[in-house]
SEKE-257391 format. One line per field, with one value per residue: residue in three letters; x, y, z of N, C-alpha, C in turn. Coordinates in steps of 0.1 Angstrom, whole numbers, plus 5000, padded with zeros to 4 digits. Example, Ala and Ser with C-alpha at 12.3 -4.5 7.8 and 13.67 -1.06 7.14 Angstrom:
<sites>
code = ala, ser
n.x = 5132, 5128
n.y = 4943, 4978
n.z = 5078, 5071
ca.x = 5123, 5137
ca.y = 4955, 4989
ca.z = 5078, 5071
c.x = 5132, 5129
c.y = 4967, 5000
c.z = 5078, 5079
</sites>
This chain:
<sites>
code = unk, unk, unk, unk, unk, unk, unk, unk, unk, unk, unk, unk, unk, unk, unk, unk, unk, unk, unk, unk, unk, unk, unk, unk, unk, unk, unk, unk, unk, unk, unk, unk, unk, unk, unk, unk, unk, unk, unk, unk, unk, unk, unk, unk, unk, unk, unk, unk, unk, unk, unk, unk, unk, unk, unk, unk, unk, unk, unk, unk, unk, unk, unk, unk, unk, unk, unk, unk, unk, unk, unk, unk, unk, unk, unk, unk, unk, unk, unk, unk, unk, unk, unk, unk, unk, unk, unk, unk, unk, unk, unk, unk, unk, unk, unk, unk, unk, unk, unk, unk, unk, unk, unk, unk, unk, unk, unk, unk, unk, unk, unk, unk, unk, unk, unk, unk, unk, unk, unk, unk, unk, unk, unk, unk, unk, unk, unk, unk, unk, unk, unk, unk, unk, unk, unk, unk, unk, unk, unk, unk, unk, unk, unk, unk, unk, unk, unk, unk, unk, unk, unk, unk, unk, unk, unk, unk, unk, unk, unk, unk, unk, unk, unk, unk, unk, unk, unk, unk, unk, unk, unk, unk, unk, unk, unk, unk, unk, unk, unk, unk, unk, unk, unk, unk, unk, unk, unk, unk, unk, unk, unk, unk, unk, unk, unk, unk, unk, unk, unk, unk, unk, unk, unk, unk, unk, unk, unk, unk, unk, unk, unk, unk, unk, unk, unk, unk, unk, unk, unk, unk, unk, unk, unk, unk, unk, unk, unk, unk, unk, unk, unk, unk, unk, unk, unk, unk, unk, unk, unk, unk, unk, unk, unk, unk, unk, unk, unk, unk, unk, unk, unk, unk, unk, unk, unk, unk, unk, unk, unk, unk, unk, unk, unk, unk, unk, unk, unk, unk, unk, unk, unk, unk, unk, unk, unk, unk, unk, unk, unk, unk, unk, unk, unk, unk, unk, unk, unk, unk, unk, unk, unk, unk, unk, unk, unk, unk, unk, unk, unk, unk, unk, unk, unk, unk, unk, unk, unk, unk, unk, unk, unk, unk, unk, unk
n.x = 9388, 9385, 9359, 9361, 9376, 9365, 9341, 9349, 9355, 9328, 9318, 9340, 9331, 9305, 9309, 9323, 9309, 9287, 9302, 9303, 9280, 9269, 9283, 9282, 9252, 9259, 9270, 9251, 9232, 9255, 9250, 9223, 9222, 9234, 9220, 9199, 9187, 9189, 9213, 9212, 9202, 9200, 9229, 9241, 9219, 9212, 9238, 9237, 9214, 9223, 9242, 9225, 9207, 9223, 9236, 9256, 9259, 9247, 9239, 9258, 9258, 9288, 9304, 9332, 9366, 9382, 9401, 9402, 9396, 9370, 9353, 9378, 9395, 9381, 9373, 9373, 9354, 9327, 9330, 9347, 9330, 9313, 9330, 9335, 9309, 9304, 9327, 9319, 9294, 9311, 9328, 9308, 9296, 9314, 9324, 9294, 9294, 9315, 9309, 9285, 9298, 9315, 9293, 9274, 9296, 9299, 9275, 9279, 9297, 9289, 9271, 9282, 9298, 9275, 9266, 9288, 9292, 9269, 9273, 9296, 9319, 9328, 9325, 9347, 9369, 9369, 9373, 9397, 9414, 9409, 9424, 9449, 9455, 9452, 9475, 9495, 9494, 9499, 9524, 9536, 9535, 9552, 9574, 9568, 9571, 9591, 9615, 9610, 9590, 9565, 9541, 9530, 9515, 9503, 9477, 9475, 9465, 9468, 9447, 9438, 9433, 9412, 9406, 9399, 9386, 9407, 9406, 9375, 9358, 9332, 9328, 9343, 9371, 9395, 9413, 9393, 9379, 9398, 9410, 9387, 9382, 9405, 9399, 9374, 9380, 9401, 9383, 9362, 9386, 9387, 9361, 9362, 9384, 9369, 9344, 9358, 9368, 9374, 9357, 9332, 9328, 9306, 9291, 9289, 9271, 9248, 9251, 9270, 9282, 9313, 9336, 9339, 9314, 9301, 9315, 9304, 9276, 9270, 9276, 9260, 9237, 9237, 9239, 9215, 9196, 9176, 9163, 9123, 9109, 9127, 9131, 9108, 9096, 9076, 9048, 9061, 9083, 9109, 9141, 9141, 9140, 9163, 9167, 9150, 9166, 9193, 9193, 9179, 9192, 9218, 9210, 9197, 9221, 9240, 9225, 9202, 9216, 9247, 9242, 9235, 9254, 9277, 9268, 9263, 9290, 9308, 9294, 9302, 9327, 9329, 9312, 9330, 9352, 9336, 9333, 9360, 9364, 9354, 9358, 9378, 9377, 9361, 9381, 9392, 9376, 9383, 9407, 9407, 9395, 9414, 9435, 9430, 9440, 9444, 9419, 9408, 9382, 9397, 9411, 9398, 9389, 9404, 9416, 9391, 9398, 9420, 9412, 9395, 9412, 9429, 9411, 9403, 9429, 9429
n.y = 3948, 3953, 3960, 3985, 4000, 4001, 4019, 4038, 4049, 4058, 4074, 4095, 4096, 4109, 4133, 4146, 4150, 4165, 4189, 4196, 4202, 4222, 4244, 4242, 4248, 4276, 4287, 4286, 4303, 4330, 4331, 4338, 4360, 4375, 4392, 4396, 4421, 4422, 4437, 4462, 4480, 4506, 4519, 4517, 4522, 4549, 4563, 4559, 4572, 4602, 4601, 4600, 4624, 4643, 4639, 4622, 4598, 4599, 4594, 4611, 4635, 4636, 4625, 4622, 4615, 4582, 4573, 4602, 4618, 4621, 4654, 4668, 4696, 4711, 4733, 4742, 4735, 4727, 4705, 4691, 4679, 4667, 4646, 4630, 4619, 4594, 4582, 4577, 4559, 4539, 4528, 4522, 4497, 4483, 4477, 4461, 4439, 4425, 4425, 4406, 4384, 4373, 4371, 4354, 4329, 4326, 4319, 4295, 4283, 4280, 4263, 4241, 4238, 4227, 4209, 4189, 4187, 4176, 4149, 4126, 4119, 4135, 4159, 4153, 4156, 4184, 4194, 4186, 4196, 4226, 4223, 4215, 4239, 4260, 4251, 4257, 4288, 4300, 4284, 4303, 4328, 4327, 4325, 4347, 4364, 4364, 4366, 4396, 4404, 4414, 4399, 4396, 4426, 4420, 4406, 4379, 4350, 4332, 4305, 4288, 4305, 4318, 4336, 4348, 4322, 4305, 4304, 4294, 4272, 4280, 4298, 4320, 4318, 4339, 4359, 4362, 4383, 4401, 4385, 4380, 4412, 4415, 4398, 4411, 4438, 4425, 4416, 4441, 4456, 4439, 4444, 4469, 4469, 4454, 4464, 4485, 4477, 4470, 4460, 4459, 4490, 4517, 4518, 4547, 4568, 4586, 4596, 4586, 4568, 4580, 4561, 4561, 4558, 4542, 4519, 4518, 4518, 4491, 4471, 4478, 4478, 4447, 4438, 4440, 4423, 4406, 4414, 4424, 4437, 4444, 4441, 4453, 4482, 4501, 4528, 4557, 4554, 4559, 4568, 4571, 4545, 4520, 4496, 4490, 4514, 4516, 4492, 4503, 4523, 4520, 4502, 4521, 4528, 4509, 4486, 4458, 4430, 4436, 4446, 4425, 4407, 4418, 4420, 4391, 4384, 4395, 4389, 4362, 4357, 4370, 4356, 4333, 4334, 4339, 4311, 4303, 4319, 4305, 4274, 4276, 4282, 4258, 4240, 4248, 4225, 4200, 4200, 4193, 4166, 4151, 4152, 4134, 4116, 4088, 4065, 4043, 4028, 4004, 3996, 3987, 3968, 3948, 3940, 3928, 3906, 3894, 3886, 3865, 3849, 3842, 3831, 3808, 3794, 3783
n.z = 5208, 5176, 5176, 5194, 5179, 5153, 5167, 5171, 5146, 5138, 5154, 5152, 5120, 5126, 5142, 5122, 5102, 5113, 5120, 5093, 5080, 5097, 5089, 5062, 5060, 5070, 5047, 5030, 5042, 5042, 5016, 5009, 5026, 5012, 4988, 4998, 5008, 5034, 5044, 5039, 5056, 5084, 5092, 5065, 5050, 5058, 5051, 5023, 5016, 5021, 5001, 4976, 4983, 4979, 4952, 4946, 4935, 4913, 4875, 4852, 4832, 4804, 4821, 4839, 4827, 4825, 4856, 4865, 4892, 4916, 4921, 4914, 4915, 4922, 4949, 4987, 5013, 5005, 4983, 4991, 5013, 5000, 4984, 5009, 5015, 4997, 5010, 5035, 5028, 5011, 5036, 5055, 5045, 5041, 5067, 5068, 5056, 5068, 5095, 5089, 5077, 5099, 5124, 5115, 5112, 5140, 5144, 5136, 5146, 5172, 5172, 5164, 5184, 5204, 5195, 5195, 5221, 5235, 5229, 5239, 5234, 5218, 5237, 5251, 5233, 5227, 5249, 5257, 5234, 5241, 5268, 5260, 5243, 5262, 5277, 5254, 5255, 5281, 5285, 5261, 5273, 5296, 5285, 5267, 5291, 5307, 5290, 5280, 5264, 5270, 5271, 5298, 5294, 5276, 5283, 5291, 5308, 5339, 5328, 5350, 5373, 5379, 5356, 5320, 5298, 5277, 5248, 5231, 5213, 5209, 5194, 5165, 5157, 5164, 5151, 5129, 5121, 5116, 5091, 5075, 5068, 5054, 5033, 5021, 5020, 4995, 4978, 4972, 4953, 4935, 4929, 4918, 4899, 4881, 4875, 4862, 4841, 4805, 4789, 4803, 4798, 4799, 4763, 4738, 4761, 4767, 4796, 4821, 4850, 4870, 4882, 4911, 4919, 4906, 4914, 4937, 4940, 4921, 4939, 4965, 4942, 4941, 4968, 4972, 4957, 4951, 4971, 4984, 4957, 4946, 4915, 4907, 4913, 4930, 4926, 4926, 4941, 4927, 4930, 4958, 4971, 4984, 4976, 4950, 4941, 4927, 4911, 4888, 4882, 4875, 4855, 4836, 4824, 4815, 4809, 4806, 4806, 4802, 4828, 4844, 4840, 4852, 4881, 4886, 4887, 4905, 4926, 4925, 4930, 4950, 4969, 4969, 4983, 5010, 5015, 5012, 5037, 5057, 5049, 5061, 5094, 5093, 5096, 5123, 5139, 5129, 5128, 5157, 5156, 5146, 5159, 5180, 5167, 5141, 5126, 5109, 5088, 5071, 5091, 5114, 5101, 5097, 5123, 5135, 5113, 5120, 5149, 5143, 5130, 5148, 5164, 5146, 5148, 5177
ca.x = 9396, 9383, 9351, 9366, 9383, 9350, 9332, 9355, 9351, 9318, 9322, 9345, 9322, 9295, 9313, 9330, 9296, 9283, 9305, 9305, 9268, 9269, 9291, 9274, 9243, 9267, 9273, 9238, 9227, 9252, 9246, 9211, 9216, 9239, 9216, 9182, 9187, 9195, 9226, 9211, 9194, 9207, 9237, 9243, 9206, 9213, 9246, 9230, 9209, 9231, 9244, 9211, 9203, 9236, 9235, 9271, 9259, 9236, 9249, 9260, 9264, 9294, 9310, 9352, 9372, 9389, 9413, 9401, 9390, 9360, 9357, 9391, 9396, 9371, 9378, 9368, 9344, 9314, 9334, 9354, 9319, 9307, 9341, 9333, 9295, 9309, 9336, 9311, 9291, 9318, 9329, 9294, 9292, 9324, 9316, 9282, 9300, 9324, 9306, 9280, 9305, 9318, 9279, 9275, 9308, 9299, 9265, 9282, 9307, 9281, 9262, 9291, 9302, 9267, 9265, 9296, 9294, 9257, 9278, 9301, 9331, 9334, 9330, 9360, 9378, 9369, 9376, 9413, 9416, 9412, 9433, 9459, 9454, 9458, 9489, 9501, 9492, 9503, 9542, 9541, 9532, 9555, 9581, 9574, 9574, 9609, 9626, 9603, 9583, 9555, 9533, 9523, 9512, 9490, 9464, 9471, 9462, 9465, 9432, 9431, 9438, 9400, 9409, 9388, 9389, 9416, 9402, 9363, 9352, 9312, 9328, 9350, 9386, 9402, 9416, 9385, 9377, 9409, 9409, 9373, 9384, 9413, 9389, 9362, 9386, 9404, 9373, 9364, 9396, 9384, 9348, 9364, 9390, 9356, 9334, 9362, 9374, 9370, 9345, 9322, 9323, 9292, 9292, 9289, 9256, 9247, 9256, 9276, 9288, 9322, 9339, 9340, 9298, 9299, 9314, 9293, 9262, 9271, 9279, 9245, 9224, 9238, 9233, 9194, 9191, 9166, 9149, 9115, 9102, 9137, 9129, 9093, 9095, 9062, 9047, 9064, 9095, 9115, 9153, 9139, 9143, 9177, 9162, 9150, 9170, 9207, 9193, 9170, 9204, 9224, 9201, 9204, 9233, 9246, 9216, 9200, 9225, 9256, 9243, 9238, 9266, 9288, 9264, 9269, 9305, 9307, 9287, 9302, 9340, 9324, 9307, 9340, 9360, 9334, 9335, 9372, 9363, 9340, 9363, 9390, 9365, 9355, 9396, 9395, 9375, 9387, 9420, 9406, 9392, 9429, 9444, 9428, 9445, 9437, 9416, 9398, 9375, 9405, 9421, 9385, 9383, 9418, 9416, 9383, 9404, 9430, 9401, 9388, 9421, 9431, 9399, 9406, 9441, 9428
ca.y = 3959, 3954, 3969, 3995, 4007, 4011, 4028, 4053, 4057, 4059, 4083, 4105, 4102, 4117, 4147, 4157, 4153, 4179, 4204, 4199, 4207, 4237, 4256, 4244, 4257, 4292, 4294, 4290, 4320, 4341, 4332, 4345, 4374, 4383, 4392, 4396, 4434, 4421, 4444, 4473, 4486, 4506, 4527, 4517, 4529, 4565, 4567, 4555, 4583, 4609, 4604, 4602, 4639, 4650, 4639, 4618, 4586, 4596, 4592, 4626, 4638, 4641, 4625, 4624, 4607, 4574, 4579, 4610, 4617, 4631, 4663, 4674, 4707, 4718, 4741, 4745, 4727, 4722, 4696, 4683, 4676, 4659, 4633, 4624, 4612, 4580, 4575, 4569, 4549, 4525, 4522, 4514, 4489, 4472, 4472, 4453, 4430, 4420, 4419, 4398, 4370, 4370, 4362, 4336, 4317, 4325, 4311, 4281, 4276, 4278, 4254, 4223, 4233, 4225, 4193, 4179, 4186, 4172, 4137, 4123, 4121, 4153, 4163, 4150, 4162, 4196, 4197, 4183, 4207, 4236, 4225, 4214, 4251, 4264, 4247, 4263, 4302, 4294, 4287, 4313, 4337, 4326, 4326, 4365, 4371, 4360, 4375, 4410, 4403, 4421, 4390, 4403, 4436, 4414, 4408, 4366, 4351, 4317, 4300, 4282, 4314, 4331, 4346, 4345, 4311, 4314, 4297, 4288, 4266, 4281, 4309, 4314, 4323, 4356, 4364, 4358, 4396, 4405, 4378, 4392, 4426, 4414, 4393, 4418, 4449, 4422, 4416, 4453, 4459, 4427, 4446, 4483, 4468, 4445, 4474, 4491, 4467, 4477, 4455, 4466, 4502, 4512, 4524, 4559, 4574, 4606, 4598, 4576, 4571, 4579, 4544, 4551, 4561, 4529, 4504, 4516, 4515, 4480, 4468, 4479, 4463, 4431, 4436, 4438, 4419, 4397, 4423, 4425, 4446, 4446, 4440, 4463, 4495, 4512, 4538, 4572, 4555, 4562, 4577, 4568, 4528, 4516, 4483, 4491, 4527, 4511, 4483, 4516, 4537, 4508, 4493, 4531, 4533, 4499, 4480, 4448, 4423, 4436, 4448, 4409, 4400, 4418, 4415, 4380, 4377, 4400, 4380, 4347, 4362, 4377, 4341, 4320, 4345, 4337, 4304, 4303, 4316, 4294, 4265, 4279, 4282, 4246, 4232, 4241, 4213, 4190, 4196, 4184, 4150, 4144, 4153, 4124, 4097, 4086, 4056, 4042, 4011, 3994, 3992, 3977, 3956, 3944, 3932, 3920, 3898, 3888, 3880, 3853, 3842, 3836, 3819, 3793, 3786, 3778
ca.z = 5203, 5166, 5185, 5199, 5167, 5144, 5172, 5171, 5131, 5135, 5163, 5142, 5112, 5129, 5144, 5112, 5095, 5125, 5116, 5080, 5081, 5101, 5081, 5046, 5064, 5075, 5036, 5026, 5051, 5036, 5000, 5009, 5033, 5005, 4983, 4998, 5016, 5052, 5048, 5037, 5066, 5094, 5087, 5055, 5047, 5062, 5040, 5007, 5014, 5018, 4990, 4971, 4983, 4970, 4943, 4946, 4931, 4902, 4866, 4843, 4812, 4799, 4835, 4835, 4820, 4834, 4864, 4871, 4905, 4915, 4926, 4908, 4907, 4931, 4963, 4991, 5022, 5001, 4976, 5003, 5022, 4987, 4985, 5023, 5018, 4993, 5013, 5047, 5023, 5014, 5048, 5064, 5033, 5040, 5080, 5073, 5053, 5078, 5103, 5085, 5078, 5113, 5127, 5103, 5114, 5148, 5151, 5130, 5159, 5181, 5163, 5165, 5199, 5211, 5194, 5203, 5240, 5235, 5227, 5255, 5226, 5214, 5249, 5255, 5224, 5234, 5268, 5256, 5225, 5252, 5273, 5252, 5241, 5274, 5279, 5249, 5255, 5293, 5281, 5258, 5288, 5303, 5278, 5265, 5304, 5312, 5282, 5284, 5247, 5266, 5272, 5310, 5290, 5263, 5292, 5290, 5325, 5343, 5329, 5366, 5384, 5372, 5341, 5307, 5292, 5266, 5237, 5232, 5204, 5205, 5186, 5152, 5154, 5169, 5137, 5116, 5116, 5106, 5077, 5072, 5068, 5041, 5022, 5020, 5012, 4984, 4970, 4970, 4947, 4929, 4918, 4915, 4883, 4872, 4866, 4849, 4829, 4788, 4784, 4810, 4803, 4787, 4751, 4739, 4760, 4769, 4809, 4826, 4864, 4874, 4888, 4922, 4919, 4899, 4918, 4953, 4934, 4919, 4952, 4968, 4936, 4942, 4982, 4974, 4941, 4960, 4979, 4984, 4952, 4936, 4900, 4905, 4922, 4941, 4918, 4931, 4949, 4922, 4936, 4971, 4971, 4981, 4973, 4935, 4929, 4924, 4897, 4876, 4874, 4864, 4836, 4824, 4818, 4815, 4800, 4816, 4801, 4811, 4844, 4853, 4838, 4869, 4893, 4886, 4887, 4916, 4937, 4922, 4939, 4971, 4977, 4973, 4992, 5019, 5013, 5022, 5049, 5066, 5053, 5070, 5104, 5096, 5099, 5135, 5143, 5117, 5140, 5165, 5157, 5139, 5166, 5189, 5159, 5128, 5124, 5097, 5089, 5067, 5105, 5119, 5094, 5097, 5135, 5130, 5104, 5132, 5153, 5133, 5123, 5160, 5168, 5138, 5150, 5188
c.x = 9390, 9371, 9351, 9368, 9372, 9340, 9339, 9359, 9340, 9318, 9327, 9337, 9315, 9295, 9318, 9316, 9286, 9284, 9305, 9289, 9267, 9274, 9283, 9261, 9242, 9263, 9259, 9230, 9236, 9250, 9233, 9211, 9229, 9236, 9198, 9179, 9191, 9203, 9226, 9203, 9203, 9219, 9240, 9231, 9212, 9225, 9239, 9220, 9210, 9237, 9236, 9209, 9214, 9240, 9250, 9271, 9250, 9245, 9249, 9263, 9280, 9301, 9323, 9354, 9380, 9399, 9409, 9392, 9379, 9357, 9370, 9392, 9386, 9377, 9371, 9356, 9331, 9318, 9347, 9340, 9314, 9314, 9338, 9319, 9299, 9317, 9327, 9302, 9293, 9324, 9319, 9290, 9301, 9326, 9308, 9285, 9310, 9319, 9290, 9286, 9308, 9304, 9277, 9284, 9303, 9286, 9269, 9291, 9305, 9271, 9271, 9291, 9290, 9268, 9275, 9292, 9278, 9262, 9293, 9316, 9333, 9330, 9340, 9375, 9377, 9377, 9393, 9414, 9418, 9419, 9446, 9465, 9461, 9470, 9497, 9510, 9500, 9521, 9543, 9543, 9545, 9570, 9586, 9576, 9588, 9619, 9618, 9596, 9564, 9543, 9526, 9510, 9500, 9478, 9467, 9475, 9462, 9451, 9425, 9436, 9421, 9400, 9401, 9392, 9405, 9412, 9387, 9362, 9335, 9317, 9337, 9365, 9391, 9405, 9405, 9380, 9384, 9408, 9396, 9374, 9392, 9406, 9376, 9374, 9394, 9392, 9365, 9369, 9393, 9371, 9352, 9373, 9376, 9350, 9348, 9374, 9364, 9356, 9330, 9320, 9315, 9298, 9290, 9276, 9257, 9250, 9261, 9281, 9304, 9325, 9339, 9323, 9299, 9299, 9312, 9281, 9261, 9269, 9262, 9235, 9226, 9237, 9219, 9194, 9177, 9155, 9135, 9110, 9114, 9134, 9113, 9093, 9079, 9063, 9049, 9074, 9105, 9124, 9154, 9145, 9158, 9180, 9161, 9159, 9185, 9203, 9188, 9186, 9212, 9221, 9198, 9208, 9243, 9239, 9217, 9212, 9239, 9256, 9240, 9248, 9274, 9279, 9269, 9287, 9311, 9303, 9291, 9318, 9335, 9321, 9321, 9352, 9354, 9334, 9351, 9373, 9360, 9349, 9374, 9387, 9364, 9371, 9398, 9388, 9381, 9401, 9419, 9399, 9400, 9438, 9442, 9435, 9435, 9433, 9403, 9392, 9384, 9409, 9412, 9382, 9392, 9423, 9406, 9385, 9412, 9424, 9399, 9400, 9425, 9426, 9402, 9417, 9433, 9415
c.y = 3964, 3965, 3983, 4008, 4011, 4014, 4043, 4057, 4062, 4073, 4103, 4111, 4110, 4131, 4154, 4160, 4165, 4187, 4209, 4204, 4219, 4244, 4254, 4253, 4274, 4298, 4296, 4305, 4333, 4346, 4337, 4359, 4383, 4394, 4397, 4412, 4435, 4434, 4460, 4483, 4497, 4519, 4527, 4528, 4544, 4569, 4565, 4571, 4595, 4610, 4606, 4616, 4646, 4647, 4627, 4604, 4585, 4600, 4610, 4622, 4642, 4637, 4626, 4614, 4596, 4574, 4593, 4616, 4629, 4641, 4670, 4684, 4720, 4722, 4738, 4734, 4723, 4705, 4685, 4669, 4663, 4646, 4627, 4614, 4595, 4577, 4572, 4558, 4535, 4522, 4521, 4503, 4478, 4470, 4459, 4442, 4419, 4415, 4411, 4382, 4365, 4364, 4351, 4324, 4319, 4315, 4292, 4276, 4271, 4267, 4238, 4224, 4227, 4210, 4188, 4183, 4177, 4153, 4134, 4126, 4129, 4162, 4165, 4157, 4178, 4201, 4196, 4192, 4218, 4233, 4222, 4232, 4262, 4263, 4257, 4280, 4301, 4295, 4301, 4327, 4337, 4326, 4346, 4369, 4375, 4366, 4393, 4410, 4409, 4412, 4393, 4411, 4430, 4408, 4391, 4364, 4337, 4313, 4295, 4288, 4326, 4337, 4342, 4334, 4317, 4312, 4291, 4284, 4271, 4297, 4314, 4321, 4334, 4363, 4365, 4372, 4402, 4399, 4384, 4401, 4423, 4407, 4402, 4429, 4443, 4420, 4433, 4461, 4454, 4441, 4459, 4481, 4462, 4456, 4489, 4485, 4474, 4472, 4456, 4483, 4507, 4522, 4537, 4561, 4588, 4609, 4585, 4580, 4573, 4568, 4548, 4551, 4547, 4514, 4500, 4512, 4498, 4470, 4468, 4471, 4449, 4427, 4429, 4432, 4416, 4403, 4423, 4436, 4456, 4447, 4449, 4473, 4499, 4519, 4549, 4567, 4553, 4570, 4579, 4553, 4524, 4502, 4481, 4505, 4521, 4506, 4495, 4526, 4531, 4503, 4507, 4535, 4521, 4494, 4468, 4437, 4425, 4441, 4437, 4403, 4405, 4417, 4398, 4370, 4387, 4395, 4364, 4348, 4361, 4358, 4326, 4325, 4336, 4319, 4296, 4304, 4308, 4280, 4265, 4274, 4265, 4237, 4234, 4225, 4201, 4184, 4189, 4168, 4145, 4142, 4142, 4110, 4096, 4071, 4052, 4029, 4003, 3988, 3982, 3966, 3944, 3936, 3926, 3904, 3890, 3882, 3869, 3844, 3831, 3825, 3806, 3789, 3778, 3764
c.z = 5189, 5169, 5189, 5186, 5155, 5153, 5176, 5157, 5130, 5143, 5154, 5135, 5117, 5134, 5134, 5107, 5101, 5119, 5103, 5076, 5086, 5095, 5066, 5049, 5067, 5057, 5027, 5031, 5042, 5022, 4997, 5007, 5023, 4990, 4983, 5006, 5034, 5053, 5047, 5044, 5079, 5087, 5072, 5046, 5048, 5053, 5028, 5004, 5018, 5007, 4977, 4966, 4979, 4960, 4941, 4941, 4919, 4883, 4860, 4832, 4814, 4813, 4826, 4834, 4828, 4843, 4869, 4884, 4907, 4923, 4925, 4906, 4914, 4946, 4975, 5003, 5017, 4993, 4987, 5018, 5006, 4988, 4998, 5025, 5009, 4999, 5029, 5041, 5023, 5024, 5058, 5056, 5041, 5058, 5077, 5071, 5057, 5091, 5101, 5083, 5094, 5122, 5124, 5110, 5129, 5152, 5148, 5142, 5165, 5181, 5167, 5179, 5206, 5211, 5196, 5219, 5238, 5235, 5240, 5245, 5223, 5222, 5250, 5246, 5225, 5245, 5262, 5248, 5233, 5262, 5272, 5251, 5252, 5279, 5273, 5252, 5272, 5291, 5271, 5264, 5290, 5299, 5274, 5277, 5312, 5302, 5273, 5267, 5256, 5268, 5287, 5303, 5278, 5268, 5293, 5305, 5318, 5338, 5342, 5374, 5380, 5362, 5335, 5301, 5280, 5256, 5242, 5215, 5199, 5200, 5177, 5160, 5159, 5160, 5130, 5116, 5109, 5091, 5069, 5062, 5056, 5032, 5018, 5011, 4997, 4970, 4964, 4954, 4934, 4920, 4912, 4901, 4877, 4867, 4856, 4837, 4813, 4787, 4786, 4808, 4792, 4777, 4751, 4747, 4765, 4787, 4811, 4841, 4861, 4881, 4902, 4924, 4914, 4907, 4935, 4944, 4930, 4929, 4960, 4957, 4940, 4955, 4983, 4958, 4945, 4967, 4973, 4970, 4941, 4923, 4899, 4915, 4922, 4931, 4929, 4941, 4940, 4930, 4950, 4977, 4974, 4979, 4958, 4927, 4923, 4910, 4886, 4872, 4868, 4850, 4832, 4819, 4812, 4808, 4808, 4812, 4809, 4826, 4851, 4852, 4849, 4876, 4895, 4888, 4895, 4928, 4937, 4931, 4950, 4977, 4977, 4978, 5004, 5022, 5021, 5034, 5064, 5067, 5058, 5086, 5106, 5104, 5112, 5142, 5136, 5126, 5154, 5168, 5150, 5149, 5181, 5180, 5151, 5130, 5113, 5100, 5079, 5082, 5112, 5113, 5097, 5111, 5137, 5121, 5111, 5139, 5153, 5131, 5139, 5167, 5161, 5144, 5164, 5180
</sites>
């Protein structure tokens, strides 16, 4: 029994240690691809430069004054066309971003579920986890069905009548877009008061961005800090680069100093935002090698001790 009981610590160890690896490895990817231009390709690209050619992200003289919105005061479908190009921006921004974390967690899912099924014990804790699961969704079925909550109508099927599994482990959470989406848009909020906080806003110069120009722009430098050619722009890709043009309009207006200081505490939020995430992600499994019983090596040690003891008496 003593036997029994630290091969199923060891057991354990090795599956939490699984998962706890895959996800440190999730947060390293996106502590990267947070930073190295992955994100900025693709639609994001095509917005950035939209607003580029219109001018809707470049600093002014003499911009407006704090709170005041841009394009105030202006008529008409050309300035209406103007306010629309940052607002596709930041929503191809806060897209990529979302669905950047959600990959990450997913390949991490995909990552444990392999290796446990690859082991005969977290086989098994699987296979039961899901169908424990199934039980669940199954009564609740069966529950909204009988007092009309609509549960027919929410598409949930017999799992052992052909239906879609109900629950898979080789991929993150159902919710985790949603949460996603609230952690991304919080952080958002998070960088839009940072960059206009007192302290950040630059001293008297002869131009300055308007905050919401400000805290897209910010947003994109610290996408591509890392990029390829970030800190040295091509001779003649000047206001072309959406790799080097963000950091050159920033450090013009801002100065190199405090344009790292938020990059840096912009990107130091975003990454324990995602963080959360991930260790959120990781607690499903964690639930399920709790949920087969707690045992430790005091317990192994401890009938191993009885053991011996028994032997001496005979």
């Amino acid at each position: 029994m003593a036997a029994h009981v630290e091969a199923q610590v060891v057991l354990s160890g090795e599956l939490r240690r699984s998962a706890e690896a895959a996800y440190e490895r999730a947060f390293a990817e996106a502590s990267a691809g947070l930073k190295n231009g992955t994100l900025l390709g693709g639609e994001v690209l095509a917005r950035w430069q939209d607003c580029i050619v219109g001018g809707d992200l470049l600093p002014r003289r003499g911009a407006k004054p704090r709170g005041t919105k841009v394009g105030a005061g202006k008529k008409g479908r050309r300035a209406r066309r103007g306010q629309s190009r940052p607002v596709a921006l930041n929503a191809s921004l806060r897209s990529a971003l979302e669905s950047f974390i959600v990959s990450i967690a997913d390949r991490a899912a995909e990552h444990v579920d392999s290796n446990w099924r690859a082991n005969s014990a977290g086989a098994v804790l699987l296979a039961d986890a899901a169908a424990e699961k199934a039980r669940g969704e199954r009564a609740k079925q069966i529950f909204e069905s009988a007092f009309g909550s609509g549960g027919a109508a929410a598409g949930l099927v017999d799992p052992g009548q052909g239906g879609p599994q109900v629950t898979s482990f080789s991929r993150s959470a159902p919710d985790l877009p949603m949460r996603a989406a609230r952690a991304v848009g919080a952080w958002q909020d998070h960088l839009t008061r940072l960059v206009e906080a007192e302290g950040f806003r630059p001293a008297a110069k002869k131009a300055s961005f308007d905050e919401e120009a400000l805290s897209l722009v910010v947003l994109v430098a610290m996408l591509g800090a890392d990029a390829p050619g970030a800190d040295t722009p091509a001779a003649g890709a000047e206001g072309t680069s959406i790799d080097t043009e963000p950091r050159r309009l920033l450090t013009s207006v801002l100065g190199t100093a405090m344009l790292t200081e938020i990059l840096t505490r912009a990107r130091t939020d975003l990454l324990d935002r995602v963080r959360l995430l991930l260790d959120e992600e990781l607690v499903r499994f964690v639930e399920v090698i709790d949920a087969a019983g707690s045992c430790d090596d005091v317990a192994a040690i401890r009938l191993y001790q009885a053991e011996f003891s028994l032997e001496a008496v005979r």
